[in-house]
Z-matrix of the N, CA and C atoms (Angstrom, degrees):
N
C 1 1.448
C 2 1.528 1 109.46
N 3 1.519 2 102.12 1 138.62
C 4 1.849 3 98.37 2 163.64
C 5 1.199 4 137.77 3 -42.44
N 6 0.825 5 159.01 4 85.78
C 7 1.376 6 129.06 5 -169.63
C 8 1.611 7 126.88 6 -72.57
N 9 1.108 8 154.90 7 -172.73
C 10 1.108 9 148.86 8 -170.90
C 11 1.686 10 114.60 9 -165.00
N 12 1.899 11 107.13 10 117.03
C 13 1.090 12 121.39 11 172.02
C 14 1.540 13 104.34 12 -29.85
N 15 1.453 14 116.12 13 137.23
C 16 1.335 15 124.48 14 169.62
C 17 1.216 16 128.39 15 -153.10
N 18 1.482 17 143.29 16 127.24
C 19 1.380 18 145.50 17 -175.66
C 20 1.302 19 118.90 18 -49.33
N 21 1.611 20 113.35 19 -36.28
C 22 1.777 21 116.30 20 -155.98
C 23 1.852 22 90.53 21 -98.80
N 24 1.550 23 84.60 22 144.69
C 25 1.518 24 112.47 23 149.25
C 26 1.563 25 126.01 24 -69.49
N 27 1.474 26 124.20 25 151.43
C 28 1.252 27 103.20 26 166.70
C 29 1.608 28 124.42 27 -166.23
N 30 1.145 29 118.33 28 175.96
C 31 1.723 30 101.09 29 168.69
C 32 1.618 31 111.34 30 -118.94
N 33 1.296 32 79.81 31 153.76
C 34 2.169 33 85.44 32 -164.71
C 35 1.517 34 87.86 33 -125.06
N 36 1.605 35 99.56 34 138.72
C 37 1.443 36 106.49 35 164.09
C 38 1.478 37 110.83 36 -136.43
N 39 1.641 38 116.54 37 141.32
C 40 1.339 39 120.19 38 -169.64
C 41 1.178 40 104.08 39 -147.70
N 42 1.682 41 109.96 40 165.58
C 43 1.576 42 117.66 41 -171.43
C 44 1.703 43 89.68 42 -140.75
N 45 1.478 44 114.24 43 143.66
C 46 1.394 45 114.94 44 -166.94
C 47 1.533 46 95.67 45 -155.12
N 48 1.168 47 136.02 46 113.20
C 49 1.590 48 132.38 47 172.64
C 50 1.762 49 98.67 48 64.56
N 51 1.203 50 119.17 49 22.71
C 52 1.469 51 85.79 50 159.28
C 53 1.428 52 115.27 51 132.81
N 54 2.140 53 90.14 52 -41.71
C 55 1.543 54 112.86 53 -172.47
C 56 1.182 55 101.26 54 -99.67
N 57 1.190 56 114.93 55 171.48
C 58 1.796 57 138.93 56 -176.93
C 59 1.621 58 100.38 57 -112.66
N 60 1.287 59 100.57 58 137.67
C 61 1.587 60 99.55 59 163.87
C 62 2.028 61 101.80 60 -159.51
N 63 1.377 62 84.44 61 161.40
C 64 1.935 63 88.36 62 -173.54
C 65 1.496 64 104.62 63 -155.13
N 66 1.281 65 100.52 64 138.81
C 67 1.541 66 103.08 65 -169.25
C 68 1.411 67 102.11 66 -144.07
N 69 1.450 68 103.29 67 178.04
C 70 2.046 69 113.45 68 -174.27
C 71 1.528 70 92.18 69 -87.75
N 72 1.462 71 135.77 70 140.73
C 73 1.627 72 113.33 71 123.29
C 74 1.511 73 130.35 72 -83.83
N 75 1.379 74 138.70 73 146.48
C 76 1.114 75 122.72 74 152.40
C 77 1.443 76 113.93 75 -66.45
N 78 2.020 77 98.91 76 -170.72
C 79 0.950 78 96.85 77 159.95
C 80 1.999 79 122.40 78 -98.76
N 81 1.383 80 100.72 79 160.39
C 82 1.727 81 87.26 80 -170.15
C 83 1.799 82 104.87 81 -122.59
N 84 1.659 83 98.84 82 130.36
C 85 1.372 84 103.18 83 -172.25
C 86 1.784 85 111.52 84 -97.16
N 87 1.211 86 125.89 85 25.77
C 88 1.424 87 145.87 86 169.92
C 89 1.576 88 107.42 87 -124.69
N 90 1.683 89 101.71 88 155.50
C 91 1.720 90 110.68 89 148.22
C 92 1.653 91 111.74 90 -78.88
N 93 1.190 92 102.20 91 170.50
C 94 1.563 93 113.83 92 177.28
C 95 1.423 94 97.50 93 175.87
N 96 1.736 95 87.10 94 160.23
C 97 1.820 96 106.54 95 -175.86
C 98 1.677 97 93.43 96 -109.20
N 99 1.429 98 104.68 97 127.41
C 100 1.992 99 120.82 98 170.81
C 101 1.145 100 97.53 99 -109.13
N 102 1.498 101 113.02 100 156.12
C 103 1.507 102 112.67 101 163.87
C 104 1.256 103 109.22 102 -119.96
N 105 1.340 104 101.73 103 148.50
C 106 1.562 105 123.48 104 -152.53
C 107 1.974 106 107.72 105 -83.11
N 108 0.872 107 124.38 106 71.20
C 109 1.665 108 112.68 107 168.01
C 110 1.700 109 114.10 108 6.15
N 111 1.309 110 117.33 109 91.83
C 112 1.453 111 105.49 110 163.44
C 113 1.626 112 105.78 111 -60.24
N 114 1.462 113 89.16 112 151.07
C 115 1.716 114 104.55 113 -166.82
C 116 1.157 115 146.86 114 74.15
N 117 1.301 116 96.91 115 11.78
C 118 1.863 117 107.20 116 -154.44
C 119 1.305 118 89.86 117 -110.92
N 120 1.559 119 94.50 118 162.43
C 121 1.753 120 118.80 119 178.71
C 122 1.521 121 98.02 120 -133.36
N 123 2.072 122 90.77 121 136.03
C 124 1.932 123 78.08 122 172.69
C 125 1.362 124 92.73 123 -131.63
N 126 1.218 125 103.08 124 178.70
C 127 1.538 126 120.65 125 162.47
C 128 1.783 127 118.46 126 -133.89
N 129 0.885 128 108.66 127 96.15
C 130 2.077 129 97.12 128 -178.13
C 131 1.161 130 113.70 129 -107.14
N 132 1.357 131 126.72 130 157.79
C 133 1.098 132 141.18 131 179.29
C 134 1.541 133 124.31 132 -123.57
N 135 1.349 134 122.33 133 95.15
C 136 1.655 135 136.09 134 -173.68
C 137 1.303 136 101.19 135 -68.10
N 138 1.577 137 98.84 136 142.46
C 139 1.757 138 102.33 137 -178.24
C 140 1.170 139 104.35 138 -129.43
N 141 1.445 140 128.55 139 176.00
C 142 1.890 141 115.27 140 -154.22
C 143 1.672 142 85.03 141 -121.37
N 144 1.519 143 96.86 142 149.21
C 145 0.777 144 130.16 143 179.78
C 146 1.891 145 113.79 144 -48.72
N 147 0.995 146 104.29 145 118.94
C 148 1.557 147 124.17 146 179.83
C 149 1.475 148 113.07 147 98.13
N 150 1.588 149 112.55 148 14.27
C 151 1.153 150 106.42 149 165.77
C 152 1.680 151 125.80 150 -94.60
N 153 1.155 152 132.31 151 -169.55
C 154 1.641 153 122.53 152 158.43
C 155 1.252 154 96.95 153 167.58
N 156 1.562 155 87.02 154 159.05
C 157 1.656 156 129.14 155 -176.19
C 158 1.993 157 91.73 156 -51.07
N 159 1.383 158 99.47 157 133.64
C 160 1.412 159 117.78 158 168.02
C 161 1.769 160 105.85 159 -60.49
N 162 1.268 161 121.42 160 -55.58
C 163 1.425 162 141.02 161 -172.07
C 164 1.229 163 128.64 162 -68.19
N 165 1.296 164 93.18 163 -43.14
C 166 1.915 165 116.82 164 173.72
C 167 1.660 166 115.00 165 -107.92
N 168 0.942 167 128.34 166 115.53
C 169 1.531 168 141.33 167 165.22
C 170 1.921 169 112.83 168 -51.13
N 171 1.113 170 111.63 169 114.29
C 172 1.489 171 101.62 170 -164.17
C 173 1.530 172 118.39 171 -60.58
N 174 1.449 173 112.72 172 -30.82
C 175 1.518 174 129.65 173 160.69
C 176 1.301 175 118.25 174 -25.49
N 177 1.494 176 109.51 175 -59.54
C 178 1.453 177 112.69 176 -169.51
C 179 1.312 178 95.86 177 -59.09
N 180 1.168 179 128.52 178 -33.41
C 181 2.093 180 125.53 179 -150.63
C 182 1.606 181 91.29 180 -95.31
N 183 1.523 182 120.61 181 -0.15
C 184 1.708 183 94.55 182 179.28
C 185 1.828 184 112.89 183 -69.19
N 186 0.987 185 105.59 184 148.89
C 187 1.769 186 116.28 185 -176.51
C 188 1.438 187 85.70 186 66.17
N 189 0.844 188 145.82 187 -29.36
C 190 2.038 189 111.96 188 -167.25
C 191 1.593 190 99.75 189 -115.40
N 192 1.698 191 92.34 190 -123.62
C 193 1.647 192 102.02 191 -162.09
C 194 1.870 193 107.84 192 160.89
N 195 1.116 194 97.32 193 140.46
C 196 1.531 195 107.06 194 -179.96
C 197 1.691 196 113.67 195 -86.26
N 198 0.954 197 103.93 196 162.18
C 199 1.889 198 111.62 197 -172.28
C 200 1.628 199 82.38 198 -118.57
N 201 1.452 200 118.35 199 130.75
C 202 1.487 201 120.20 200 -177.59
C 203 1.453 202 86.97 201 -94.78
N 204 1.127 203 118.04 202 144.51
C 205 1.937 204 124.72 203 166.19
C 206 1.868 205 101.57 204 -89.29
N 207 1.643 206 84.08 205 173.95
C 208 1.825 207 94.24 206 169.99
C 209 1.499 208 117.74 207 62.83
N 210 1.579 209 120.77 208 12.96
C 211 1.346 210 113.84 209 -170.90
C 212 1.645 211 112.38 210 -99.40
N 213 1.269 212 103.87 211 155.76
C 214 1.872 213 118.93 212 -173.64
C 215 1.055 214 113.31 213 -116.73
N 216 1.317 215 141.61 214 173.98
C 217 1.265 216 112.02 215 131.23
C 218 1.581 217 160.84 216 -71.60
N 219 1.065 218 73.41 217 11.49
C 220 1.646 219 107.69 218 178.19
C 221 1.789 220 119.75 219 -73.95
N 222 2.033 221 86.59 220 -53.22
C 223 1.451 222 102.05 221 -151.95
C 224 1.534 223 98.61 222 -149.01
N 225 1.156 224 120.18 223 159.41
C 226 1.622 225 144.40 224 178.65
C 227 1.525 226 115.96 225 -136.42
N 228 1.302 227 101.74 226 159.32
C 229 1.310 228 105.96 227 -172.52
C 230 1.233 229 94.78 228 -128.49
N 231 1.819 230 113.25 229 130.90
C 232 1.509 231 117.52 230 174.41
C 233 1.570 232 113.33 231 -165.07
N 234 0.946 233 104.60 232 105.87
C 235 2.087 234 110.67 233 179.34
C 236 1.686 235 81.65 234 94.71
N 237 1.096 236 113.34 235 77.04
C 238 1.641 237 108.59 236 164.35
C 239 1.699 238 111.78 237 32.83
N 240 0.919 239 134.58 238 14.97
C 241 1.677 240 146.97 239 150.60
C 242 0.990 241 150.18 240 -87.14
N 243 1.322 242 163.90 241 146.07
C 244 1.163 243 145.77 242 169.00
C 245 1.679 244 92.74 243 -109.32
N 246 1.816 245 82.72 244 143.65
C 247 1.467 246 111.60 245 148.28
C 248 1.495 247 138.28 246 -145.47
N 249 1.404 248 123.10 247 173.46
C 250 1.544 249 124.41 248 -146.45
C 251 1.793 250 74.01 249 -89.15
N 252 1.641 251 92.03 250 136.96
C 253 1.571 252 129.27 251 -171.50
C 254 2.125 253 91.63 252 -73.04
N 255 1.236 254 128.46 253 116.74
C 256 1.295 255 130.78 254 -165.15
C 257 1.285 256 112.45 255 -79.67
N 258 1.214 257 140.76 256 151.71
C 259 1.280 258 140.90 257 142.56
C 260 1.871 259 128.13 258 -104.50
N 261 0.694 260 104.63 259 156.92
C 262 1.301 261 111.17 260 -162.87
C 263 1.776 262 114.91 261 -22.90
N 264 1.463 263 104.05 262 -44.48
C 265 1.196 264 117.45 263 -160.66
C 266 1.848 265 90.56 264 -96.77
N 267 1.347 266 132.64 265 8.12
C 268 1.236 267 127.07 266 171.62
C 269 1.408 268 127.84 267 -111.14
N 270 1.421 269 85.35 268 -2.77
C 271 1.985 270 98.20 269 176.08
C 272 1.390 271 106.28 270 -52.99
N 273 0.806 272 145.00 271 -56.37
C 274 1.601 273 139.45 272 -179.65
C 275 1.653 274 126.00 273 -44.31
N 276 1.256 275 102.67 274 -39.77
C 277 1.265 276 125.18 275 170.09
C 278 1.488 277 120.17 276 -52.84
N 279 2.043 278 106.55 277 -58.82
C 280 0.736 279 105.88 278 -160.96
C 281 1.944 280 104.51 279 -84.60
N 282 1.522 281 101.37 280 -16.78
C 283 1.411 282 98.64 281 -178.73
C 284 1.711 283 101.91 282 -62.30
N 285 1.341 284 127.05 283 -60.26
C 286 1.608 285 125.60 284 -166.78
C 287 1.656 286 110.01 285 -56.76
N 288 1.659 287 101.21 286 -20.45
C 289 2.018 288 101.18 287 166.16
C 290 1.650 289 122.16 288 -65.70
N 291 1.746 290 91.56 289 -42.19
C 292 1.331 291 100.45 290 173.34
C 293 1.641 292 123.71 291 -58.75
N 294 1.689 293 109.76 292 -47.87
C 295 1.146 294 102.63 293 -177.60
C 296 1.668 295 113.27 294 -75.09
N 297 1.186 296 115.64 295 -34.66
C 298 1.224 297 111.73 296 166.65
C 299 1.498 298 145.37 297 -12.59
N 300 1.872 299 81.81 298 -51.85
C 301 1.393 300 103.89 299 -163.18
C 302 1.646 301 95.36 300 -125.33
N 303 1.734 302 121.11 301 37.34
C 304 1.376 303 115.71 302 122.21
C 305 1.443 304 82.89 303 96.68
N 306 1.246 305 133.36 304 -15.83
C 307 1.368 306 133.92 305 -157.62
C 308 2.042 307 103.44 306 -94.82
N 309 1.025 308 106.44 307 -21.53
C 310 1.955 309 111.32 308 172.11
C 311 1.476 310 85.58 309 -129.18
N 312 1.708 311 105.99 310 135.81
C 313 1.453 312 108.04 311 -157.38
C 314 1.948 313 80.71 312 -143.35
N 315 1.396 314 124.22 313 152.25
C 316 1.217 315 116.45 314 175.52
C 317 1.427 316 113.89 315 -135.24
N 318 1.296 317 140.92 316 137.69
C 319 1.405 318 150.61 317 -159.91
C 320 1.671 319 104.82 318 -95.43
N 321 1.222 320 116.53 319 97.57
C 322 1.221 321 110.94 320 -168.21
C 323 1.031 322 122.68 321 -61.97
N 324 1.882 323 103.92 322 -30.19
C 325 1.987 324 108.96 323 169.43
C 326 1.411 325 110.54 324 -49.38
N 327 0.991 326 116.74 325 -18.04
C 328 1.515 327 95.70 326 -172.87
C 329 1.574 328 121.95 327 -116.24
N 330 1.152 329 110.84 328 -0.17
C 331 1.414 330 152.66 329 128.78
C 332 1.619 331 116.17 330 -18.23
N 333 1.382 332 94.75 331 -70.03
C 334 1.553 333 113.69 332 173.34
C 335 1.770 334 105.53 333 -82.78
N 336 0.956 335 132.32 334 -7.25
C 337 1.683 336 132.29 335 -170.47
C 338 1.667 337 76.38 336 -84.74
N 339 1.325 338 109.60 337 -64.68
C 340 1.425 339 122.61 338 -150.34
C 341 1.796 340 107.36 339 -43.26
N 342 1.291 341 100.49 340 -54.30
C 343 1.525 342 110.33 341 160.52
C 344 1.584 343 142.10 342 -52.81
N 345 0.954 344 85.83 343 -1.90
C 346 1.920 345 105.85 344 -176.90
C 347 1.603 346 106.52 345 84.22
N 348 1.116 347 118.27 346 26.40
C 349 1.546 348 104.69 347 178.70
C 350 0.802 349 113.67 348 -132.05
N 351 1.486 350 115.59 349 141.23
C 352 2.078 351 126.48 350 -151.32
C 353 1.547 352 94.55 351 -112.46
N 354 0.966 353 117.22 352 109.21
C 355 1.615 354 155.99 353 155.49
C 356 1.759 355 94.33 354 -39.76
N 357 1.377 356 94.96 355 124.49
C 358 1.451 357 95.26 356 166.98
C 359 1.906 358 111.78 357 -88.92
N 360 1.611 359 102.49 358 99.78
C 361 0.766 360 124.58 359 156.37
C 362 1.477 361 122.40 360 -145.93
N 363 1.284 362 125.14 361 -177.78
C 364 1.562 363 111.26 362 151.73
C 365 1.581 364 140.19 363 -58.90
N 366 0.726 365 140.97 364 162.74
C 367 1.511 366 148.23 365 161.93
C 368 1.348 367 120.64 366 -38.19
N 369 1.249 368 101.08 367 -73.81
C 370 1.681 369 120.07 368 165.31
C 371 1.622 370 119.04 369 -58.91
N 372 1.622 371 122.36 370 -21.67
C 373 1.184 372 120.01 371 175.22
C 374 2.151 373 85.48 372 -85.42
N 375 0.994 374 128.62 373 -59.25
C 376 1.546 375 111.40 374 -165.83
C 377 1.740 376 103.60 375 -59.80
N 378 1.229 377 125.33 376 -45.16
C 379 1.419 378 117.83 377 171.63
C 380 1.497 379 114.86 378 -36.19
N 381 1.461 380 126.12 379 -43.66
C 382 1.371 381 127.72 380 -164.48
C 383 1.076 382 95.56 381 -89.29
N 384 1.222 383 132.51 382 -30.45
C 385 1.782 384 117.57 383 -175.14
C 386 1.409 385 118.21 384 -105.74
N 387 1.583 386 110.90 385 16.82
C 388 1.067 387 119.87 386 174.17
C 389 1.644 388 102.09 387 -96.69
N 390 1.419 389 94.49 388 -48.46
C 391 1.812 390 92.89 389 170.20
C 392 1.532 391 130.01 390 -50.71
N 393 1.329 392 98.08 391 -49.63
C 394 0.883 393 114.20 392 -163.62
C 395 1.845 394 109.90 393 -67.78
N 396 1.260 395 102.77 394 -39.13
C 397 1.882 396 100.52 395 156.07
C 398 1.566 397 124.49 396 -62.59
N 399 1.337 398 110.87 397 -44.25
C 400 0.870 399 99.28 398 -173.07
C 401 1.592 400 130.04 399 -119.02
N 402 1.412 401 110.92 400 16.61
C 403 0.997 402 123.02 401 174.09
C 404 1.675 403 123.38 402 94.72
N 405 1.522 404 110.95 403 -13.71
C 406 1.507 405 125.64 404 -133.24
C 407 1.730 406 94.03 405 -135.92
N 408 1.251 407 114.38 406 171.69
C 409 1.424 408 117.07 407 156.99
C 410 1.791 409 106.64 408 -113.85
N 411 1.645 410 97.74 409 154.59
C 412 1.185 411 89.04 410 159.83
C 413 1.588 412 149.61 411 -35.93
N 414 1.239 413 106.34 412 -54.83
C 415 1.573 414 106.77 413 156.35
C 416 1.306 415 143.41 414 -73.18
N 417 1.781 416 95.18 415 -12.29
C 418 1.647 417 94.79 416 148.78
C 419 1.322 418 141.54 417 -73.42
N 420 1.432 419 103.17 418 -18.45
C 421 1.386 420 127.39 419 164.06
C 422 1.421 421 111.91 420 -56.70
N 423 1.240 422 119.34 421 -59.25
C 424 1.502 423 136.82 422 -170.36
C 425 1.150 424 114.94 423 -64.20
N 426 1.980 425 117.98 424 -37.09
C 427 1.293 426 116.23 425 169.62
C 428 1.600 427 118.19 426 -68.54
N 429 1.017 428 105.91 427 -52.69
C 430 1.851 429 129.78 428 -164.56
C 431 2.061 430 83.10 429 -47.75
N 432 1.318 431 112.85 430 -67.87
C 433 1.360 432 119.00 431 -143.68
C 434 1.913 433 94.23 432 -67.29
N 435 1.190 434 98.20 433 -36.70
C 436 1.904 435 98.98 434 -177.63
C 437 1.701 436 113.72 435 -59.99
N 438 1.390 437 92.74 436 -55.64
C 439 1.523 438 100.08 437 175.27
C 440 1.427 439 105.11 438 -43.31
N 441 1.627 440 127.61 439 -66.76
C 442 1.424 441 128.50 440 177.58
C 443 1.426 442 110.74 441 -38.21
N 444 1.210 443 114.85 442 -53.92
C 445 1.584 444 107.46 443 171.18
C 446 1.527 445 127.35 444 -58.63
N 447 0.998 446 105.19 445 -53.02
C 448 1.354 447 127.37 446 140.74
C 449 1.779 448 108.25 447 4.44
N 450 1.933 449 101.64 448 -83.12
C 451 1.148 450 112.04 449 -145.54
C 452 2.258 451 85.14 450 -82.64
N 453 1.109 452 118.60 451 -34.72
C 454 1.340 453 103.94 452 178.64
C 455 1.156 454 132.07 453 -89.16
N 456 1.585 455 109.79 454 24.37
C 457 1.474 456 132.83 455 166.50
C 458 1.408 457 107.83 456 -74.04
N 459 1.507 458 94.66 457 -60.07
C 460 1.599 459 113.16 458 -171.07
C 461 1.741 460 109.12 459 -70.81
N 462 1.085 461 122.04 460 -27.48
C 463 1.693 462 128.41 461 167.94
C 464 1.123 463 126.47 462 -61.56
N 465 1.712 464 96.70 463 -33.58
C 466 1.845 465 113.75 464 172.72
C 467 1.666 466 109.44 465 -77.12
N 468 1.307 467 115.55 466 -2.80
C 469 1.829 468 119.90 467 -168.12
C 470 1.464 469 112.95 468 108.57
N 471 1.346 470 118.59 469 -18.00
C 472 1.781 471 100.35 470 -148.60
C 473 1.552 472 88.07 471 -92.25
N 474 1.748 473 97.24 472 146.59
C 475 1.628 474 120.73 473 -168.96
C 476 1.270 475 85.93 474 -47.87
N 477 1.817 476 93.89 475 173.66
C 478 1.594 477 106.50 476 -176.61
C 479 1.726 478 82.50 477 -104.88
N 480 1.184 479 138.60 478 30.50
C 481 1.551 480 135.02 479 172.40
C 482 1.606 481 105.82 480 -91.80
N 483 1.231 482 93.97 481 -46.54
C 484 1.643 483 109.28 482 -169.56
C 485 1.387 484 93.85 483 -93.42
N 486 1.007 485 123.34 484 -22.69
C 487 1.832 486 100.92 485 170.87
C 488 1.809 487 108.33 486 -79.83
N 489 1.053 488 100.15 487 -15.68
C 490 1.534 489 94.82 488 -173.54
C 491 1.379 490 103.70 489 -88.89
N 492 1.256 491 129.36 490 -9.28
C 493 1.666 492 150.86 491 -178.10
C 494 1.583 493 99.12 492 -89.02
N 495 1.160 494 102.08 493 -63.65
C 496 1.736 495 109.60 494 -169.37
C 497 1.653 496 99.13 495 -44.03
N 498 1.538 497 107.83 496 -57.58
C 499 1.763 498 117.85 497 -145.65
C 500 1.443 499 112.82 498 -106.41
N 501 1.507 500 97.57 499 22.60
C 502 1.875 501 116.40 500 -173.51
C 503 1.391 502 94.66 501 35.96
N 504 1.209 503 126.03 502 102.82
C 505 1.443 504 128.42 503 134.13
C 506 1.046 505 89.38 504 -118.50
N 507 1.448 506 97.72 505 -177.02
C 508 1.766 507 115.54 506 -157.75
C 509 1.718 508 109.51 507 -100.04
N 510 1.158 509 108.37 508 -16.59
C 511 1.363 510 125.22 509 168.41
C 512 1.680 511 115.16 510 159.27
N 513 1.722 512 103.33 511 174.09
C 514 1.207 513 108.44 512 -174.95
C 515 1.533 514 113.17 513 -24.02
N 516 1.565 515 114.80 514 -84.30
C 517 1.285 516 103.84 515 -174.79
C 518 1.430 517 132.86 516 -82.97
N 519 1.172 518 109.38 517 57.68
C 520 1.585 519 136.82 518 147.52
C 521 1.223 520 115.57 519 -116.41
N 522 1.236 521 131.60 520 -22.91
C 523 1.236 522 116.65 521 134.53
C 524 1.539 523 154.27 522 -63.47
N 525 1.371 524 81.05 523 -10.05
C 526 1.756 525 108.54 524 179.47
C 527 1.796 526 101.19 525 -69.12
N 528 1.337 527 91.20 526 -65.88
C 529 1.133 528 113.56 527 -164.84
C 530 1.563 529 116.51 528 -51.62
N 531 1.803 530 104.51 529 -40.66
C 532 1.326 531 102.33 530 172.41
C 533 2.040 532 118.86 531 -84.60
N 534 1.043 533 93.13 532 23.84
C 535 1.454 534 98.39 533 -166.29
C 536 1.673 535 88.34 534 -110.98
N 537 1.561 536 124.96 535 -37.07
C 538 1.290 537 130.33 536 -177.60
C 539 1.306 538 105.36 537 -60.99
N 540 1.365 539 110.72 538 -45.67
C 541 1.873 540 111.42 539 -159.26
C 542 1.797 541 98.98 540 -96.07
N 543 1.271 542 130.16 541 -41.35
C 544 0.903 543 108.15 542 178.24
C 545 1.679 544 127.40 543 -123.51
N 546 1.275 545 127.61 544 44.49
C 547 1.397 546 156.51 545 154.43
C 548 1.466 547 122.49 546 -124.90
N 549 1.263 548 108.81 547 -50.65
C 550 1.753 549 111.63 548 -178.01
C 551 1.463 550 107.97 549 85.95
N 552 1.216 551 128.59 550 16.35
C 553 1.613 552 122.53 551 149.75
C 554 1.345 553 88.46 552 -124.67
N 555 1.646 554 81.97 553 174.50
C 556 1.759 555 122.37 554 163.88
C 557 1.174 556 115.97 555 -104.50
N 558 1.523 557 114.56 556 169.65
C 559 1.409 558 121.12 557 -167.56
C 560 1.485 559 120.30 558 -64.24
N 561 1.567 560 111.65 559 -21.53
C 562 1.467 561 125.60 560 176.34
C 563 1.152 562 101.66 561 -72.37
N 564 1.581 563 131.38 562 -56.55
C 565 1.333 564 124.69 563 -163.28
C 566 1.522 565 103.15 564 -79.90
N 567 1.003 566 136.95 565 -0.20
C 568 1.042 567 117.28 566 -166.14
C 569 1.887 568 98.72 567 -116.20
N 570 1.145 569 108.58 568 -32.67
C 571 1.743 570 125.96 569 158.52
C 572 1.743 571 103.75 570 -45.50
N 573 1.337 572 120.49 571 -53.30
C 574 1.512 573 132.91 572 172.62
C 575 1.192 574 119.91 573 -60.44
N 576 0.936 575 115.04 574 -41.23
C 577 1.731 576 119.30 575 -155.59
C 578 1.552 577 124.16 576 85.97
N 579 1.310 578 116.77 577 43.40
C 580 1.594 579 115.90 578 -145.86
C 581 1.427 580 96.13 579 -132.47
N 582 1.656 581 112.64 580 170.28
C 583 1.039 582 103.61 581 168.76
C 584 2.299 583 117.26 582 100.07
N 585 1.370 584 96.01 583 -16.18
C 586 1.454 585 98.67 584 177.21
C 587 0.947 586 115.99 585 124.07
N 588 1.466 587 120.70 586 -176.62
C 589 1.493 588 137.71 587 138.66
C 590 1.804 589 133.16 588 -31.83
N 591 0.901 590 115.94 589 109.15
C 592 1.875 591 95.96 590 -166.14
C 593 1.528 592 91.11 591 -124.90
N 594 1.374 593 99.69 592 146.05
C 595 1.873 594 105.05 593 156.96
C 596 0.706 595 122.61 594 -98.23
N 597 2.230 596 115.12 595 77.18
C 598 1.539 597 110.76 596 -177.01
C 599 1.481 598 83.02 597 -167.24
N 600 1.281 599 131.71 598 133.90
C 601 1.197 600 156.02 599 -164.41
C 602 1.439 601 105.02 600 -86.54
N 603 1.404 602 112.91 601 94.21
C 604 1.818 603 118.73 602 -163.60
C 605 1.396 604 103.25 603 -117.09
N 606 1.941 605 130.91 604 36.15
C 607 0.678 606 111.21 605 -147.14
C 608 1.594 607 100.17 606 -97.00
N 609 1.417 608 115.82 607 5.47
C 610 1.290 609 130.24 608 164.60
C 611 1.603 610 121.82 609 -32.02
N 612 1.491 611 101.32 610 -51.17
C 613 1.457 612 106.70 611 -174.35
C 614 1.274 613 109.95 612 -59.14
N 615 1.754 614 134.20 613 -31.92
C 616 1.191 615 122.42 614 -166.71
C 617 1.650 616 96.43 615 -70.58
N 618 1.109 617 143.76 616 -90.98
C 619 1.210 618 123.28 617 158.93
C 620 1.703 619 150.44 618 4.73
N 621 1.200 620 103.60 619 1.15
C 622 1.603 621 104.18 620 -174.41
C 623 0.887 622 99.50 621 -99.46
């Protein structure tokens, strides 16, 4: 499967032959090809931007991801705790346990960046605590998330003229380019439907 540059952190849980396993994702500022576990079932849970793990520094998890140990299906182990292993319909639950209990913690400066509103501080103080939540810089944020828009503009039908109009790039191939590094199609394949498996919700095109 494709994978697809993405802003959010997250936790993934899967069952494969039998066993249980659950791990962190970061966030990832490249495309790349993963291979998919035949047989497996997951459940993940995306977390918004400027939040993070009390335990884990989101930095370390950009491009990779942690393998959580000690997990069942029952239960996981995370911030020296256990908790009940989620299913689809329990993600909610388990997110308001987490924050609850101090363990997903959120930086409100960046909170307020996110919103368009400039914090009386310095520049360089919101740069560092923007990273530092979320792993990312501001304009990596800005690129990663446009391109995504970007790529399900063009899936839904709309020219790549007016997407390059809509999402200020500077022209066609600046959009190319950001569609190469951080989606992994082009405007054809992605206008088509071609090209594979992707981790990006294109369900726009059936609709156009």
């Amino acid at each position: 499967m494709t994978s697809v540059a993405g802003v959010h952190w997250g936790l993934v849980f899967w069952e494969q032959a039998g066993r249980a396993y659950a791990g962190i994702t970061g966030p990832e500022t490249r495309t790349d090809t993963v291979p998919v576990p035949e047989g497996a079932t997951f459940t993940g849970i995306e977390f918004a931007v400027g939040t993070s793990l009390r335990a884990v520094p989101t930095p370390v998890l950009v491009d990779g991801g942690i393998r959580l140990p000690d997990t069942t299906r029952r239960t996981f182990r995370l911030d020296d705790a256990r908790w009940e292993t989620p299913g689809p319909d329990d993600a909610e639950a388990l997110v308001d346990s987490l924050v609850r209990a101090g363990t997903v913690v959120r930086d409100p400066l960046v909170t307020e960046v996110l919103r368009g509103h400039r914090p009386d501080v310095s520049g360089r103080t919101v740069e560092r605590r923007f990273r530092a939540a979320t792993g990312l810089t501001q304009g990596a944020v800005r690129q990663i998330e446009r391109a995504r828009t970007a790529a399900e503009l063009l899936a839904a039908g709309e020219p790549a003229a007016d997407v390059v109009a809509k999402l200020d790039y500077f022209d066609e191939p600046h959009l190319a380019r950001a569609l190469r590094c951080y989606v992994g199609r082009t405007v054809r394949q992605l206008r088509e439907g071609v090209g594979g498996a992707i981790a990006l919700d294109l369900d726009q095109r059936l609709t156009s």
